[in-house]
C-alpha positions as CSV (number, residue, x, y, z in Angstrom):
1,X,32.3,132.4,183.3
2,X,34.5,130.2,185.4
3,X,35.3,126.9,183.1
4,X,37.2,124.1,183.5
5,X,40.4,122.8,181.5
6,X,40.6,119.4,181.5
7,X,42.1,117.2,178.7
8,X,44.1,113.5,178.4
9,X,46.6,113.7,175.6
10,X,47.2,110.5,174.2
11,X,47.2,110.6,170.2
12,X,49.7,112.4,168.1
13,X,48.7,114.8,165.4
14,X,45.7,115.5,166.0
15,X,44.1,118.6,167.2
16,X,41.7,118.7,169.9
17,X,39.7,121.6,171.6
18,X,40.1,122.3,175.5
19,X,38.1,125.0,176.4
20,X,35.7,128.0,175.8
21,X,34.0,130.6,177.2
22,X,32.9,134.0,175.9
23,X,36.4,135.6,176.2
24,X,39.2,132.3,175.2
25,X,39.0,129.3,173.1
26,X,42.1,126.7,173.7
27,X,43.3,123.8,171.5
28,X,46.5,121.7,171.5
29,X,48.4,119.0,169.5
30,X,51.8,117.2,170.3
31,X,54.6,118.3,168.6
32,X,55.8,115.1,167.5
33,X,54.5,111.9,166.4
34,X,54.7,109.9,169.7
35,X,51.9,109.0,171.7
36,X,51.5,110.3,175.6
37,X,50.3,109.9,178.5
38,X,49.4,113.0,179.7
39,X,46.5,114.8,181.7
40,X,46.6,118.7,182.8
41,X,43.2,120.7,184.1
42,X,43.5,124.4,184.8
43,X,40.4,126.7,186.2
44,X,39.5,129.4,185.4
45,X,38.7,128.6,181.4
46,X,39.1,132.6,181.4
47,X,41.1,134.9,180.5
48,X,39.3,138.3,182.0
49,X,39.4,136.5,186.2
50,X,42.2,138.5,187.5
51,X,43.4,135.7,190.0
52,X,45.7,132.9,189.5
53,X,44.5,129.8,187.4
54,X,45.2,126.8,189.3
55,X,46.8,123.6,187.5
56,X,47.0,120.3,187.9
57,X,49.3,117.8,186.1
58,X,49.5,114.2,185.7
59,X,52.3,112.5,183.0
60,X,53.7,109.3,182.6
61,X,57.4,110.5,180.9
62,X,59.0,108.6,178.1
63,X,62.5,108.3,179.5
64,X,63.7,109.3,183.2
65,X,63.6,113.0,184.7
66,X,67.2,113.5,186.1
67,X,67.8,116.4,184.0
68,X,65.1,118.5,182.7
69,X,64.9,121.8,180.2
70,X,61.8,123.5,179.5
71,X,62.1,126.2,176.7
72,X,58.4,128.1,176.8
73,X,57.8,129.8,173.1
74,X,54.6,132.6,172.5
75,X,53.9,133.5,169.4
76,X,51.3,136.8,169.0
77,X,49.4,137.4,165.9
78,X,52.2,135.6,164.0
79,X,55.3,137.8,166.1
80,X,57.4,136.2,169.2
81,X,56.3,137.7,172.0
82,X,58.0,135.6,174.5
83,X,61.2,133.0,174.4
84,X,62.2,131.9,177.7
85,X,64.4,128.5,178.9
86,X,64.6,127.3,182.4
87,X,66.8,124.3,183.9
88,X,64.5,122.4,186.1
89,X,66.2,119.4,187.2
90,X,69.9,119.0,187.0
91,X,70.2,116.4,189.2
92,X,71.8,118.3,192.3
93,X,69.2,119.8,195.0
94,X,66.5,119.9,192.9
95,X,63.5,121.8,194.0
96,X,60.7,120.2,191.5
97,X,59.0,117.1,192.5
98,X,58.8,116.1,188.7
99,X,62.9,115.8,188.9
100,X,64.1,112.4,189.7
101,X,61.2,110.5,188.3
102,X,62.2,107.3,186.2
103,X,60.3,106.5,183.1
104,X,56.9,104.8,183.7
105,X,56.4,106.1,186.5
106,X,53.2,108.6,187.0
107,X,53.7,112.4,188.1
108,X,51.3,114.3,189.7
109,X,51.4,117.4,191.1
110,X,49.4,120.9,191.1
111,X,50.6,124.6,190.5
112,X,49.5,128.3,190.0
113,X,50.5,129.8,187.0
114,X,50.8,133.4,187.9
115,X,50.7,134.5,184.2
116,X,47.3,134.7,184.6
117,X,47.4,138.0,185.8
118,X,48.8,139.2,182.5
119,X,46.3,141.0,180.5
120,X,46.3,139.3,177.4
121,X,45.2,142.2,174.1
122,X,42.6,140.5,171.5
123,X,44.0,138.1,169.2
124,X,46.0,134.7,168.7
125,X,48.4,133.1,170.5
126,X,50.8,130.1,169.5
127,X,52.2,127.9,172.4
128,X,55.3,125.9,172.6
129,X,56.1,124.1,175.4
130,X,59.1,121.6,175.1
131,X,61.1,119.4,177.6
132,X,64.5,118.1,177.2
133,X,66.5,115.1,178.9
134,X,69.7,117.1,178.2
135,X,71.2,120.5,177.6
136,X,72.7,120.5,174.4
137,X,68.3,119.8,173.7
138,X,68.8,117.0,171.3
139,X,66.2,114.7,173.6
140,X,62.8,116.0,173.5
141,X,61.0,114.1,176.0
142,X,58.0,116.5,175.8
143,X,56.4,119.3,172.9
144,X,52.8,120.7,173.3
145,X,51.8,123.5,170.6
146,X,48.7,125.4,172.2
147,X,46.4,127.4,170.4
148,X,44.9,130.1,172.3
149,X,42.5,132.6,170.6
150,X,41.4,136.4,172.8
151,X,37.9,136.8,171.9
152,X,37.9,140.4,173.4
153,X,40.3,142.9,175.5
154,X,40.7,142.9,179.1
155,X,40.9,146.3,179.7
């Protein structure tokens, strides 16, 4: 029951499974047509465990991280079910080790994602998860599109 996540994105465009277990199935592609270097694993490969999944990242960014936007998109079943935008780094007492790193160099850091206590109905999910180098989000220095299908309800 308890999987592990663990995938390397490097080539653009293509789609590649990440994970399955009798209750979730996960599959990603980039966004755009640029190649990364990118690594993320995340335990449990479960959607049912009640606790926290644990992540860990690892990314080599294309351009340096003094200012970084994340906008976080969820599609369900075709409807959004979740738009939210958060201002990570702005390049004054920044919190998140990721801020401040110049391009080439490697991040790597671990996290809980807390979402996981969500319980997630039956049914597909889209993903977006973008970065921006500025706030007007004309540099995209990230874009992940997830696919993540509920084989069964948690409840």
């Amino acid at each position: 029951m308890f999987g592990l996540l663990f995938f390397i994105l490097f080539t653009p465009g293509v789609s590649e499974f990440l994970c399955t277990s009798s209750d979730l199935e996960i599959s990603y592609t980039f966004c755009d047509s640029t190649a990364h270097a990118f690594m993320f694993n995340l335990t449990p490969c479960s959607i049912l465990n009640k606790s926290v999944w644990k992540a860990a990242l690892t990314w080599i960014p294309r351009s340096d991280i003094t200012f970084l936007k994340i906008i976080f998109k969820v599609w369900y079943d075709g409807a959004i079910a979740l738009h939210w935008k958060e201002i990570l780094c702005s390049g004054a007492d920044d919190k998140y080790a990721v801020c401040g790193t110049l391009k080439g160099e490697t991040i790597a850091t671990a996290f809980d994602i807390k979402g996981a206590r969500t319980k997630f109905p039956k049914g597909n999910y889209n993903i977006v998860l973008q970065g921006f180098s500025d706030d007007s989000e004309n540099n995209m220095v990230m874009c992940l599109n997830f696919t993540m299908i509920v084989k069964q309800d948690p409840f």
